[in-house]
PAZATOR-218508 format. One record per atom (N, C-alpha, C, O): residue in one letter; x, y, z. Coordinates in pm, whole numbers, padded with zeros to 5 digits, always signed. Atoms other than C-alpha are relative to their C-alpha. Layout:
BEGIN
AXYZ
...
end
This chain:
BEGIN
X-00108-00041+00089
X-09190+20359-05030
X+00130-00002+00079
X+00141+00053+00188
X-00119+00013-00054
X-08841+20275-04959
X+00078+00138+00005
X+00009+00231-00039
X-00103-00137-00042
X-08571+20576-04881
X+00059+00029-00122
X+00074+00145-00159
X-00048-00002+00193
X-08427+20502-05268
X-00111+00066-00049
X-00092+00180-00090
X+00106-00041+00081
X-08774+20557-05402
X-00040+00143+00048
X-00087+00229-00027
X+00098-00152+00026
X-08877+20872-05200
X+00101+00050-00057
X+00063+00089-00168
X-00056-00093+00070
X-08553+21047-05306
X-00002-00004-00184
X+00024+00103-00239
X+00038-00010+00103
X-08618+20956-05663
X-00137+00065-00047
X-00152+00106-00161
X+00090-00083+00004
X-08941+21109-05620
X-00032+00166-00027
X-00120+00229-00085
X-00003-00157-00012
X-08861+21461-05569
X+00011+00054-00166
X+00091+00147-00176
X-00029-00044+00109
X-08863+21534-05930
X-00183-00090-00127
X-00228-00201-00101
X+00127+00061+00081
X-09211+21443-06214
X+00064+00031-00164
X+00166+00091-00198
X-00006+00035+00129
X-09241+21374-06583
X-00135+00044-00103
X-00240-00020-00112
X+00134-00100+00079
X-09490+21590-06807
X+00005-00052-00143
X+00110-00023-00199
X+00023+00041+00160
X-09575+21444-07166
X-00101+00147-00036
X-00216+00151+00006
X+00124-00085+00074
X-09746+21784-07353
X-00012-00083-00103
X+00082-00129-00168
X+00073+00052+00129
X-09998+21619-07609
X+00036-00095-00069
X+00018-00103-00190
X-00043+00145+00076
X-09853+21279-07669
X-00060-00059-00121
X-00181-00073-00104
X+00048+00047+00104
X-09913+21124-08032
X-00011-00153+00001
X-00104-00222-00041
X-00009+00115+00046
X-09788+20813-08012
X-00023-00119+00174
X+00063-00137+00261
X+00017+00073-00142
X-09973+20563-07700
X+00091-00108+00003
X+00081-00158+00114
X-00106+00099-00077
X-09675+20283-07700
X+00121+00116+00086
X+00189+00084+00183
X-00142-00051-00097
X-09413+20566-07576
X-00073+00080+00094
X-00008+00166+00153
X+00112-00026-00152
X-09714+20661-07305
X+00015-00055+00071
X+00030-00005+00183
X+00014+00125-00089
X-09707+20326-07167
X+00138-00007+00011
X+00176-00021+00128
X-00126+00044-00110
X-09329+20281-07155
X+00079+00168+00079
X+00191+00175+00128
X-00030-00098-00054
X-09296+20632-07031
X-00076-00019+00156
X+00001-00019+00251
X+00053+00041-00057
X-09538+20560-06796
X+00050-00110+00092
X+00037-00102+00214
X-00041+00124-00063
X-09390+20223-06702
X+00139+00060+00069
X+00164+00025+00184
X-00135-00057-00010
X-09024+20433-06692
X-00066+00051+00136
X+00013+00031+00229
X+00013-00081-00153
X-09216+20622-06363
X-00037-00054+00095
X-00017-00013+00210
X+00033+00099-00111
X-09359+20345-06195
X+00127-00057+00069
X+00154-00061+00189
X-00127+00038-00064
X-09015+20196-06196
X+00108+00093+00129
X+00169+00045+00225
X-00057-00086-00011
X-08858+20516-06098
X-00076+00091+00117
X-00035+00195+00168
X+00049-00067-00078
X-09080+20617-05882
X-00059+00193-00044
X-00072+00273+00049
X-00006-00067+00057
X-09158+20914-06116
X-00164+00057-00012
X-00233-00012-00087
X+00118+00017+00061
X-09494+21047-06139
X-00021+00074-00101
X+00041+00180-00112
X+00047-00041+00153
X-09650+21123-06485
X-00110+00055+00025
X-00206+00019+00093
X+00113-00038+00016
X-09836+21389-06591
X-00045+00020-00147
X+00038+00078-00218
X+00045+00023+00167
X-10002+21362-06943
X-00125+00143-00013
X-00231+00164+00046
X+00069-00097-00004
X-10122+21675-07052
X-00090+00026-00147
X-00050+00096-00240
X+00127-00074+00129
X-10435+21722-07325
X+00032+00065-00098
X+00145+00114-00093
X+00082+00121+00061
X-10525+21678-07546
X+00073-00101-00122
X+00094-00037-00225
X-00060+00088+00046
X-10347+21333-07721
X-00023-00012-00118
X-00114+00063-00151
X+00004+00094+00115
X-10335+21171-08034
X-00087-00139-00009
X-00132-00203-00104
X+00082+00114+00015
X-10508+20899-07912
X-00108-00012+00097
X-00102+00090+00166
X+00065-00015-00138
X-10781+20824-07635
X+00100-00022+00102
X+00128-00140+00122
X-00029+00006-00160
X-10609+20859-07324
X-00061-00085+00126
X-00156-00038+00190
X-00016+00104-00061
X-10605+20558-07106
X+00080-00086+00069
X+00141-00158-00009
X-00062+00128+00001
X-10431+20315-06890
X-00037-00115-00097
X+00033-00196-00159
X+00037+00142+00069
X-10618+20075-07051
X+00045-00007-00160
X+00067-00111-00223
X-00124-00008+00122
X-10439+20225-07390
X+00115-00030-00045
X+00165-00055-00155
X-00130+00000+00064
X-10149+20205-07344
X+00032-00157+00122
X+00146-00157+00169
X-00052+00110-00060
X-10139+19841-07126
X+00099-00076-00026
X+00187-00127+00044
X-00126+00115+00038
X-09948+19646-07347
X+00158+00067+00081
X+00243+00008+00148
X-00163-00033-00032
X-09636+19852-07265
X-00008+00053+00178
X+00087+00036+00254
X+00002+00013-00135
X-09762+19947-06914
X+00054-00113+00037
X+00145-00096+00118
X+00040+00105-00079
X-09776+19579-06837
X-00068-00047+00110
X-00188-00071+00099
X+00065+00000-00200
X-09852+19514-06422
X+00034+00086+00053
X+00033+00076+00176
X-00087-00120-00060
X-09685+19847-06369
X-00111+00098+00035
X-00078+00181+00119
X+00084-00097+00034
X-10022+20051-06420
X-00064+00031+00153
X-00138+00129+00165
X+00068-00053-00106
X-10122+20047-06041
X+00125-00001+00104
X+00119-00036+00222
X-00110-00024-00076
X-09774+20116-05929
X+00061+00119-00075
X+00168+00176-00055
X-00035-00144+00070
X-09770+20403-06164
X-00092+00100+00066
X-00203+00076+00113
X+00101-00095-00058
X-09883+20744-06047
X+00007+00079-00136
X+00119+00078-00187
X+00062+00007+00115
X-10032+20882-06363
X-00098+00099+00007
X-00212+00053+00010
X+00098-00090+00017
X-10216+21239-06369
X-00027+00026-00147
X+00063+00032-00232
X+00061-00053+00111
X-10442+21334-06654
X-00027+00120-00024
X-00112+00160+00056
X+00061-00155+00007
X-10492+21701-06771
X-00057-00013-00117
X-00036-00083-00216
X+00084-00001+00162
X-10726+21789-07012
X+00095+00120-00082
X+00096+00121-00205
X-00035-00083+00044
X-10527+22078-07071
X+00109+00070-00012
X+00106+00130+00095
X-00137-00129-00057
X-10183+22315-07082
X-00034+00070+00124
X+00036+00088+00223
X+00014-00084-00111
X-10397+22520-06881
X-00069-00100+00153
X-00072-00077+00274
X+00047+00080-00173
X-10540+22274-06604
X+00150+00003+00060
X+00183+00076+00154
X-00126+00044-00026
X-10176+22138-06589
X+00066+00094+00071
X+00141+00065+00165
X-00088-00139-00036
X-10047+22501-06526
X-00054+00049+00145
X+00017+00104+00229
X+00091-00043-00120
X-10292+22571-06251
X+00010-00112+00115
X+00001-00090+00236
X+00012+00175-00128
X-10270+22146-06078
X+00153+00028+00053
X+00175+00069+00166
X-00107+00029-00033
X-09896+22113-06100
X+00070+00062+00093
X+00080+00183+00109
X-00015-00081-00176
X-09731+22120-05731
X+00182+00160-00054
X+00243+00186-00158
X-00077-00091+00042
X-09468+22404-05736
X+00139-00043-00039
X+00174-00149+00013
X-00128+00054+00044
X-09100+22375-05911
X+00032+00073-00126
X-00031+00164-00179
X-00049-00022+00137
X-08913+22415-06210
X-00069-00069-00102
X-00103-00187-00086
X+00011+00079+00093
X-09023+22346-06539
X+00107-00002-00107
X+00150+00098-00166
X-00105+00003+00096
X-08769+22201-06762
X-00027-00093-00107
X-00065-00208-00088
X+00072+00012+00154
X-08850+22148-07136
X+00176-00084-00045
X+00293-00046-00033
X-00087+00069+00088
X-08648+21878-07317
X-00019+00014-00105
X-00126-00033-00144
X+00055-00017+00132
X-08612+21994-07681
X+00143+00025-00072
X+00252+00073-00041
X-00118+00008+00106
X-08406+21958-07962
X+00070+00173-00022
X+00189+00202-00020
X+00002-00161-00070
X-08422+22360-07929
X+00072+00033+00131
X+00080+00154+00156
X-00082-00028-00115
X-08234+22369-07629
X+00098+00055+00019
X+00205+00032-00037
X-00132-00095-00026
X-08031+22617-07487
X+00113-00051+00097
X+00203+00032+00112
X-00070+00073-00066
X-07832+22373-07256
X+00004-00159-00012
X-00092-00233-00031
X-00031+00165-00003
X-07672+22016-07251
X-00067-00043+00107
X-00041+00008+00215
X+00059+00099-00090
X-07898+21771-07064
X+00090-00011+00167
X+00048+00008+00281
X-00071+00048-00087
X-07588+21669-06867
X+00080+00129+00116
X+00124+00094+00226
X-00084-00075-00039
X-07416+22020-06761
X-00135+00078+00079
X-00101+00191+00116
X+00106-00084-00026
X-07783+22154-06625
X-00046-00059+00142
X-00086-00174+00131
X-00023-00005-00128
X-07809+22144-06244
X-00172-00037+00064
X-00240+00054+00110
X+00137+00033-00066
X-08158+21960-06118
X+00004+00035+00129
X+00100+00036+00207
X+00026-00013-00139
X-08326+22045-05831
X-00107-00089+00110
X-00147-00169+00025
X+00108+00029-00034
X-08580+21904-05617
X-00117+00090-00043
X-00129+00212-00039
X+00095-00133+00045
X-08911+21988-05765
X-00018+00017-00117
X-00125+00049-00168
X+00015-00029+00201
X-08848+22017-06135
X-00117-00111-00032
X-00174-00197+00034
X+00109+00064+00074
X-09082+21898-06405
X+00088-00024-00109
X+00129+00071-00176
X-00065+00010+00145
X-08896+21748-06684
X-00124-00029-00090
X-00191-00132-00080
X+00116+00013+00109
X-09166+21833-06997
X+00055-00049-00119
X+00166-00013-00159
X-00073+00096+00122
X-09120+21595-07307
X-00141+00076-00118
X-00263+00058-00111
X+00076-00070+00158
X-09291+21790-07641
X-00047-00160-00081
X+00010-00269-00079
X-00003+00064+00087
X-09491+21621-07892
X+00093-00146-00101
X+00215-00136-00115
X-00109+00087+00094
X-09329+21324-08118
X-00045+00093-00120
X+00035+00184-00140
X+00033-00069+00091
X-09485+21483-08390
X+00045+00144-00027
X+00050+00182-00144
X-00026-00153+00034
X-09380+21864-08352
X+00052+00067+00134
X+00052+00190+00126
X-00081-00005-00085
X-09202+21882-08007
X-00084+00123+00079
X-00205+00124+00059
X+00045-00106-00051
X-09283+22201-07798
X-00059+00126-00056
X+00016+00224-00064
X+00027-00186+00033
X-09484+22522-07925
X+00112+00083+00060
X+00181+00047+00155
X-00061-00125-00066
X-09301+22832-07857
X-00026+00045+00075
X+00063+00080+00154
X+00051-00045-00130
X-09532+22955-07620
X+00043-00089+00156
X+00045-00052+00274
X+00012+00146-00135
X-09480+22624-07378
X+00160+00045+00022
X+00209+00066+00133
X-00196-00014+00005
X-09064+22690-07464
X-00011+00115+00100
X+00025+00100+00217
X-00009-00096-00104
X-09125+23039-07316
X-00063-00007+00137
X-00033+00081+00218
X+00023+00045-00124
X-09279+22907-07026
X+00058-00079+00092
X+00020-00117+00203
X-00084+00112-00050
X-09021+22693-06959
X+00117+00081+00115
X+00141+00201+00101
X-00079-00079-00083
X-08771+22786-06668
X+00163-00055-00073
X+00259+00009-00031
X-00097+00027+00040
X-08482+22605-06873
X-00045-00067-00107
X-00160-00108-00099
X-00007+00077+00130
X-08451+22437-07222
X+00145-00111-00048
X+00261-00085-00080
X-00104+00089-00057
X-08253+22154-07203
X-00006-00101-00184
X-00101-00108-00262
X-00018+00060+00151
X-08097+21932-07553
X+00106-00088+00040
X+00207-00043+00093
X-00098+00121+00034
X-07914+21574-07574
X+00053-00019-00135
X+00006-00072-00236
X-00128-00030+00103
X-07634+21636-07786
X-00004-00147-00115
X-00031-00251-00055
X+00005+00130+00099
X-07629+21348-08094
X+00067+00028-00125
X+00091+00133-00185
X-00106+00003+00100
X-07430+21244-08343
X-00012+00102-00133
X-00049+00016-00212
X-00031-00051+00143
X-07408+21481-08673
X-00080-00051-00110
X-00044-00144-00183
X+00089+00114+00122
X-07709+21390-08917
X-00091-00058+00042
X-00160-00127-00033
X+00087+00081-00075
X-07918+21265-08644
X-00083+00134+00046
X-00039+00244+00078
X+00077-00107-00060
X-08231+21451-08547
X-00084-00012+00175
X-00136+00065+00255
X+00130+00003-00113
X-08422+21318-08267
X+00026-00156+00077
X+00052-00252+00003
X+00019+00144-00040
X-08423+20999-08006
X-00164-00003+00026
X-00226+00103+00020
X+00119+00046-00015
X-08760+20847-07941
X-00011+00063+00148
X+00070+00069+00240
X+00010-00073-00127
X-08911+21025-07680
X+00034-00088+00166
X+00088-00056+00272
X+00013+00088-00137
X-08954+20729-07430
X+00161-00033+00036
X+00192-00077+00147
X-00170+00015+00025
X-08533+20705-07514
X+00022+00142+00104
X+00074+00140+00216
X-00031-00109-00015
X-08530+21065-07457
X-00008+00024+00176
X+00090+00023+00252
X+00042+00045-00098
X-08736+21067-07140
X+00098-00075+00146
X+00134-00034+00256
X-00078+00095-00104
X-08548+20773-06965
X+00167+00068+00041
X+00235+00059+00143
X-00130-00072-00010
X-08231+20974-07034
X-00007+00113+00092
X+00073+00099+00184
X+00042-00108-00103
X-08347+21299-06832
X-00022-00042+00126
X+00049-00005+00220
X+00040+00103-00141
X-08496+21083-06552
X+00130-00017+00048
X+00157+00052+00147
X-00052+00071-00046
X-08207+20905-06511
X+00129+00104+00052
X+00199+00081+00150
X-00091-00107-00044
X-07973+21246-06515
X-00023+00027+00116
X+00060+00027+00206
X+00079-00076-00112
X-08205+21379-06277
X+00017-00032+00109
X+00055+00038+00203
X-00030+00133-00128
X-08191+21079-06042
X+00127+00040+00040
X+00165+00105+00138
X-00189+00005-00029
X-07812+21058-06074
X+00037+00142+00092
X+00101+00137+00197
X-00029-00116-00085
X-07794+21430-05952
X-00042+00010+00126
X+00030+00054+00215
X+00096-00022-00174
X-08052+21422-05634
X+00009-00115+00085
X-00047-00137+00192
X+00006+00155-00064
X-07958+21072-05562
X+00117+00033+00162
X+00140-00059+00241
end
């Protein structure tokens, strides 16, 4: 790993209970690039697989680092120590004005129904990308790449 990639490292990417396996694979693909590792936390919408979500992986899938939890609670007990910061339309802070650290977990909610409340209160910050008037939601793997790339930009 180059000196770019470890400092993009210092920071991971948590999917709770993903519905939809194409924004797995380019979320997924978003950490390989990024040096980002993914953790996909139990239980999905769909079977849970590289081999699921390939198409949008592409050749990225063994340059992705890619943990599986079966559970909220494995996840809570595996994951190395840090912040967890919950991206949600619910958010008590702008994406952009919220101060990363080394260490954080940026967690991406459901497509279908975004974060429980319980997961929100577990969260060490609640973080929201501001959008136009009338607009509810970007696609998570949109959403995602946007946090990452804050994240980066700050620890870079």
């Amino acid at each position: 790993m180059d000196e770019s990639s470890a400092k993009i490292a210092r920071i991971r990417l948590a999917l709770f209970q993903p519905d939809i396996a194409p924004n797995v694979g380019a979320i997924i693909r978003l950490g390989a690039c990024m040096s980002v590792p993914v953790d996909v936390i139990g239980p999905c919408g769909f079977a849970f697989s590289l081999r699921a979500v390939r198409r949008q992986v592409m050749d990225y899938g063994d340059k992705a680092d890619v943990t599986d939890h079966i559970s909220w609670e494995r996840f809570s007990k595996d994951r190395p120590p840090g912040r967890l910061v919950a991206m949600t339309t619910h958010g008590a802070e702008v994406l952009w004005d919220f101060a990363f650290q080394p260490g954080d977990t940026i967690l991406m909610g459901r497509e279908s129904a975004g974060l429980p409340e319980d997961i929100h209160a577990k969260s060490d910050a609640r973080l929201l990308i501001p959008m136009a008037p009338g607009t509810r939601s970007l696609n998570i793997a949109v959403a995602a790449g946007m946090a990452v790339a804050e994240a980066v930009r700050q620890l870079r």
